[in-house]
C-alpha positions as CSV (number, residue, x, y, z in Angstrom):
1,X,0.0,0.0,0.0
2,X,1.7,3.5,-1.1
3,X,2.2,5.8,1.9
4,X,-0.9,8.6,1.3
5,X,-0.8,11.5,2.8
6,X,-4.0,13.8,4.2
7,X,-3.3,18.0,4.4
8,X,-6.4,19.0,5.0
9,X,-7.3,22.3,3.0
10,X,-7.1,25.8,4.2
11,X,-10.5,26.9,4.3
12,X,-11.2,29.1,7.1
13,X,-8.4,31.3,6.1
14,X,-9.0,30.9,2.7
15,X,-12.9,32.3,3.0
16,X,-11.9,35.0,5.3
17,X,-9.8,36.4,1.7
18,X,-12.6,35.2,-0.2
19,X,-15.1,37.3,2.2
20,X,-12.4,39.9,2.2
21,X,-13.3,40.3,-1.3
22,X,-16.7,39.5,-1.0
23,X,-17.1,36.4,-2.9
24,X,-18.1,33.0,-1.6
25,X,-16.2,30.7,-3.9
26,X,-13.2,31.4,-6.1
27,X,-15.3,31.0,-8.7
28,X,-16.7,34.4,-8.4
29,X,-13.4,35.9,-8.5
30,X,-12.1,37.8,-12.1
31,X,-7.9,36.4,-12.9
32,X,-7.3,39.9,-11.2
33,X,-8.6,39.2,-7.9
34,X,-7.1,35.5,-8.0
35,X,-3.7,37.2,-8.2
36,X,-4.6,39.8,-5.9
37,X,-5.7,36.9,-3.4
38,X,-2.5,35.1,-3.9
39,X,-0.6,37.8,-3.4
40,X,-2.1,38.5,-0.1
41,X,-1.7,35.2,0.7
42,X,2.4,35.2,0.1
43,X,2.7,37.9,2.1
44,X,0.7,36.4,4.9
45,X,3.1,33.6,4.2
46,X,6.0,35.1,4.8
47,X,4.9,37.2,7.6
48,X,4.3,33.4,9.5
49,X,0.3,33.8,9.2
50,X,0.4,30.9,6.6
51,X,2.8,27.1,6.5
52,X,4.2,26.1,3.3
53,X,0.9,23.4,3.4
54,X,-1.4,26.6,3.4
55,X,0.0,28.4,1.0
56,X,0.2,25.5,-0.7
57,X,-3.3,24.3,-0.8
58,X,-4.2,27.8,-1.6
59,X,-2.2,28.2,-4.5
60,X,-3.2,25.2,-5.5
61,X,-6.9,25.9,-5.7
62,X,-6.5,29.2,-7.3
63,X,-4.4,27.3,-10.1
64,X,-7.0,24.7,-10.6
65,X,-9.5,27.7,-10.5
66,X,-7.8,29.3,-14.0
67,X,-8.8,28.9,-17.2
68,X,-6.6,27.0,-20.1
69,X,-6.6,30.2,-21.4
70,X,-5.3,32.2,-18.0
71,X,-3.0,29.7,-17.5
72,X,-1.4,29.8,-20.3
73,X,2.0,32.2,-20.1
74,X,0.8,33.5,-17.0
75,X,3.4,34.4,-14.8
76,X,1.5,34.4,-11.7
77,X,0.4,31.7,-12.6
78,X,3.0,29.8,-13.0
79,X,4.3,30.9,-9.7
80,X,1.0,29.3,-8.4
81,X,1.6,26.1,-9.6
82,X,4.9,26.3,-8.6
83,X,3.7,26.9,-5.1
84,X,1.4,24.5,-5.0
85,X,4.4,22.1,-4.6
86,X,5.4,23.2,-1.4
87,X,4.1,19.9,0.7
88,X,5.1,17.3,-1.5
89,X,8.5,19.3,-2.1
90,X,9.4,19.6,1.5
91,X,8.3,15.7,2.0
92,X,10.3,14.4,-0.3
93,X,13.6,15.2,0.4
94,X,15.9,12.3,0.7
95,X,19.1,11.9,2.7
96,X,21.0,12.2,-1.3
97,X,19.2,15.8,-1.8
98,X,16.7,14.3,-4.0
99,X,14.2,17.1,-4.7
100,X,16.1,19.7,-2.6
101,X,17.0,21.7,-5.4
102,X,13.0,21.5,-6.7
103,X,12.5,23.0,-3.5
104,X,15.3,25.0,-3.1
105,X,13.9,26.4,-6.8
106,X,10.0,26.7,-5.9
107,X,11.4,28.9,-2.7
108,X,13.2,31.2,-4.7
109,X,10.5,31.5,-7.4
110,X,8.3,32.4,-4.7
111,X,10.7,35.0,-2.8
112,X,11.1,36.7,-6.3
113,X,7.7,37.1,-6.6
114,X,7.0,38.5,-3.2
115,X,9.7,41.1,-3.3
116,X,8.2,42.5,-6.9
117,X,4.9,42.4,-6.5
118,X,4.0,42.4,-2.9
119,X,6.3,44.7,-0.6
């Protein structure tokens, strides 16, 4: 049996920026206020408000939430998906460094983004 594992979603903190914005799903949101959520929730991220899983599962839902279209050449976007690999990146590290530099990648990706667009 592979090792599965449960990280439950974000979803008190993730409707209080929904409600911020007052929606009640992300499906209500335009692409600007998905990266205007995201954004705040970086920040939130890096001021210790949000884990890596968090931001993760937050990122990941807002990805998922984009259309072909959006997604396509999007670059914050693509720093979504890229964030949406925090858990499994920081799980799978193995003694040999196997994914560190994914992570190590994904981290930097995301700290580029947050001082450009965020501070």
């Amino acid at each position: 049996m592979p090792n599965i594992l449960f990280i439950p979603f974000p979803k008190k903190k993730f409707e209080a920026y929904l409600s911020s914005m007052q929606v009640g799903w992300v499906d209500q949101l335009s692409k600007s206020q998905k990266d205007q959520l995201f954004k705040l929730a970086v920040v939130d991220f890096y001021a210790g408000k949000l884990s890596a899983d968090d931001l993760d599962g937050i990122a990941s839902c807002l990805w998922d939430s984009l259309t072909h279209e959006e997604k396509r050449g999007d670059w914050v976007g693509n720093i979504m998906l890229s964030a949406s690999d925090l858990g499994y990146l920081t799980r799978a590290i193995k003694g040999d460094g196997t994914h560190y530099e994914a992570l190590k990648a994904t981290l930097i990706k995301i700290r580029n983004f947050y001082e450009s667009f965020c501070l």
